[in-house]
C-alpha positions in Angstrom: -15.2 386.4 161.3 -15.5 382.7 161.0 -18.9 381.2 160.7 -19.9 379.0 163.3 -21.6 376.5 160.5 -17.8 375.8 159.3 -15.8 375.8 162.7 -18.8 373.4 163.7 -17.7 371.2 160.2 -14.0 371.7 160.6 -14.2 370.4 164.2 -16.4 367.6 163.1 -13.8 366.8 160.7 -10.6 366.7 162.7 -12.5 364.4 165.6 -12.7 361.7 162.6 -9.1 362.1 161.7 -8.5 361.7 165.5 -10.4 358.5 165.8 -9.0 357.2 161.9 -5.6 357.9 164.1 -6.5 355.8 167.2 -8.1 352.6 165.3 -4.9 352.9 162.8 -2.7 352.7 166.2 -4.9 350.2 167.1 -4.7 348.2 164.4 -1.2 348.3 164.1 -0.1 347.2 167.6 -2.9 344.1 167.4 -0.7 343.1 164.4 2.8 343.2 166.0 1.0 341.1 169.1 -0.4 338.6 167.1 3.0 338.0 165.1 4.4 337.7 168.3 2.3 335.4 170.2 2.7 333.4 166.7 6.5 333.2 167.0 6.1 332.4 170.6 4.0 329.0 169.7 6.4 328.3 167.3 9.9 329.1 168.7 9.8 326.7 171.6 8.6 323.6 169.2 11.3 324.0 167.2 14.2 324.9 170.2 12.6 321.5 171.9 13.5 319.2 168.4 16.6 317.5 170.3 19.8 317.7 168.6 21.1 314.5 168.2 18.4 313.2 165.4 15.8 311.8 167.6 12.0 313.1 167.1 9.9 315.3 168.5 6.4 314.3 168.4 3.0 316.1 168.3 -0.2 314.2 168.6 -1.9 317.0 169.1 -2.5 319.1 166.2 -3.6 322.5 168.0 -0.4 322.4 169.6 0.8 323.4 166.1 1.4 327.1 164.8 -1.2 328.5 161.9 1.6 328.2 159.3 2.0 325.0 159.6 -1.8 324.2 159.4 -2.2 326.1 156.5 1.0 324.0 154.5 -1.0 321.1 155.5 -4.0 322.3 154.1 -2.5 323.6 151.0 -0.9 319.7 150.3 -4.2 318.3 150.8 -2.9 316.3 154.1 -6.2 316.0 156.2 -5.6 314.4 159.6 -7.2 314.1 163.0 -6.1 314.0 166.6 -7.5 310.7 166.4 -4.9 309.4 163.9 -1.9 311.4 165.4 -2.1 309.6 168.6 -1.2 306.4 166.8 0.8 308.0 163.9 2.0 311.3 165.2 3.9 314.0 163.4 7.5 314.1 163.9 9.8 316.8 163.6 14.0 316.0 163.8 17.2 317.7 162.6 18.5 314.5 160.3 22.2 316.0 160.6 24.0 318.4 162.3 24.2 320.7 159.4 20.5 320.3 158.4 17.8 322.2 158.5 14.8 321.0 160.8 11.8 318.8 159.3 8.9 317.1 159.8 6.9 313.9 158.4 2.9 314.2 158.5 0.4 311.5 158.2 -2.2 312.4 155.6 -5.5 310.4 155.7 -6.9 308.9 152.2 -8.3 305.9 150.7 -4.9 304.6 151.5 -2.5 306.1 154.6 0.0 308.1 153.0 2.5 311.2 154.2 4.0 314.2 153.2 7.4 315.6 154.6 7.9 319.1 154.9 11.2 321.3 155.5 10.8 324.0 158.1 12.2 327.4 158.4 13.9 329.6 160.8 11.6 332.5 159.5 8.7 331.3 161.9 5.7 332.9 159.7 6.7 331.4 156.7 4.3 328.2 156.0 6.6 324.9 155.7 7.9 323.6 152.4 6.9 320.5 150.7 9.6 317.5 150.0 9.7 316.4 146.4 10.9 312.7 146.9 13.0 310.7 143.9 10.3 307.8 142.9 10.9 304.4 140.9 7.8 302.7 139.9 10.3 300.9 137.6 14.1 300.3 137.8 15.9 303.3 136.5 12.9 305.2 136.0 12.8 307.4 138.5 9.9 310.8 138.9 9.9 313.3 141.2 6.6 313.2 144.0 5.6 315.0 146.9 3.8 311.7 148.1 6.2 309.5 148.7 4.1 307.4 151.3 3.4 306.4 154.7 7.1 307.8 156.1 8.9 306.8 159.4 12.4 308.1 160.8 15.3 306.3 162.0 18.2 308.3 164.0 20.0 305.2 164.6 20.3 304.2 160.9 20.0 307.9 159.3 17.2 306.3 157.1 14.1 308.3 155.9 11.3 304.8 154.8 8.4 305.4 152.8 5.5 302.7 152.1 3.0 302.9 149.5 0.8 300.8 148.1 -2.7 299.1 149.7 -4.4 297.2 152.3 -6.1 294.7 150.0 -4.9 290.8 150.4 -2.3 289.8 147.8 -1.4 293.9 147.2 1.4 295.3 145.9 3.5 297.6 147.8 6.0 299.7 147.3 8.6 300.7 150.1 11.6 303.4 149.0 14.7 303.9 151.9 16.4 307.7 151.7 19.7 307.6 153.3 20.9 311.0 155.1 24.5 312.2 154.5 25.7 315.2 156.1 27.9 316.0 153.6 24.2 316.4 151.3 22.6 318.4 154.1 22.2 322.1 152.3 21.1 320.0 148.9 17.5 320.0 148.1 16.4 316.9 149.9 18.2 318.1 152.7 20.9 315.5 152.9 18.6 312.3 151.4 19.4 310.6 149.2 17.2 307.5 147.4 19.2 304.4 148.8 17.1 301.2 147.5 13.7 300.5 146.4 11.6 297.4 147.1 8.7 295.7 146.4 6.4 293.5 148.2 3.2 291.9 148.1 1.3 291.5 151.4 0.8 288.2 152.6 -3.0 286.5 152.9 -4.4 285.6 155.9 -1.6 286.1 158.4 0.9 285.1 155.6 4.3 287.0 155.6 4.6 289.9 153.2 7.2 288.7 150.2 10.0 291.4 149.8 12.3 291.9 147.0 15.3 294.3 146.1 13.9 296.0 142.3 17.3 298.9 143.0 20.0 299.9 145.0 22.3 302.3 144.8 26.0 301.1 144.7 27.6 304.9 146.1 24.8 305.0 149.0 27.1 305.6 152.1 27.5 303.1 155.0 
């Protein structure tokens, strides 16, 4: 005859299986829910990048998925809505082979950037560009701070600026031209074109540009 003391105990037991069950069902459906609201934000930003090279811009930061927040966070690129409605992050296919990207303001003593390749695989964070560098000609080191970047569709050209604000500085710009013969390579079709220096003018003066490199094979 079974004591009542253990049927009481047994029951007791199987009503926390049954509830371990229901949270674990819970659980698990929340997850799948919240992968797919997070594919939803992020599919229709990339479907709207246009085609044809032009940019998409964001000014708005929230209107970002997590992923992408947490790359910026993890390159140390720290900006505001504030300083994306006058420098706002753009995201373009540079060829019809190439993968989507994006270029990202990052705040600092000086204004810098980072550019980032993005994925089809919508929870995976963006990647990190690692840009070809000469601080002197010939010389050239790898950086994943290139400087202030902007796009060009017309002219396929990737431009980064780096250097300071002071009077009489010394800056630094570097021009990546896209081929889409180089789109699956690891700059996604860039290539370093021509470097240049220039020292910013004083008091309204113009800045005074020179050509330090340029490559002869850079296409047309």
């Amino acid at each position: 005859m079974l004591d009542m003391q253990d049927f009481g105990a047994r029951f007791e037991k199987r009503k926390v299986v049954g509830r371990m069950s229901i949270l674990i069902r819970h659980a698990t459906i929340a997850a799948t829910l919240a992968v797919c609201v997070l594919a939803a934000h992020a599919q229709p930003l990339l479907d709207r990048i246009p085609p044809n090279g032009q940019s998409l811009r964001v000014d708005r930061s929230g209107d970002l998925p997590a992923t992408f927040a947490a790359a910026f966070k993890r390159a140390d690129c720290r900006h505001d809505d504030a300083m994306l409605f006058t420098f706002p992050i753009e995201l373009f296919r540079p060829g019809a082979g190439s993968r989507p990207m994006m270029i990202v303001p990052c705040a600092g003593i000086v204004l810098s950037g980072r550019a980032f390749l993005l994925d089809q695989n919508l929870r995976a964070e963006p990647q990190p560009l690692t840009f070809p560098m000469m601080a002197l000609p010939g010389r050239v080191n790898p950086s994943e701070m290139p400087g202030l970047l902007s796009w060009s569709p017309q002219a396929k050209i990737l431009v980064a600026v780096k250097g300071n604000d002071e009077c009489d500085g010394v800056v630094a710009r570097h021009t990546y031209r896209h081929d889409d013969r180089r789109s699956g390579g690891d700059l996604n079709g860039f290539a370093l074109a021509k470097v240049e220096r220039a020292k910013l003018g004083c008091f309204g003066a113009r800045e005074n540009r020179e050509t330090i490199w340029e490559a002869q094979w850079a296409p047309p």
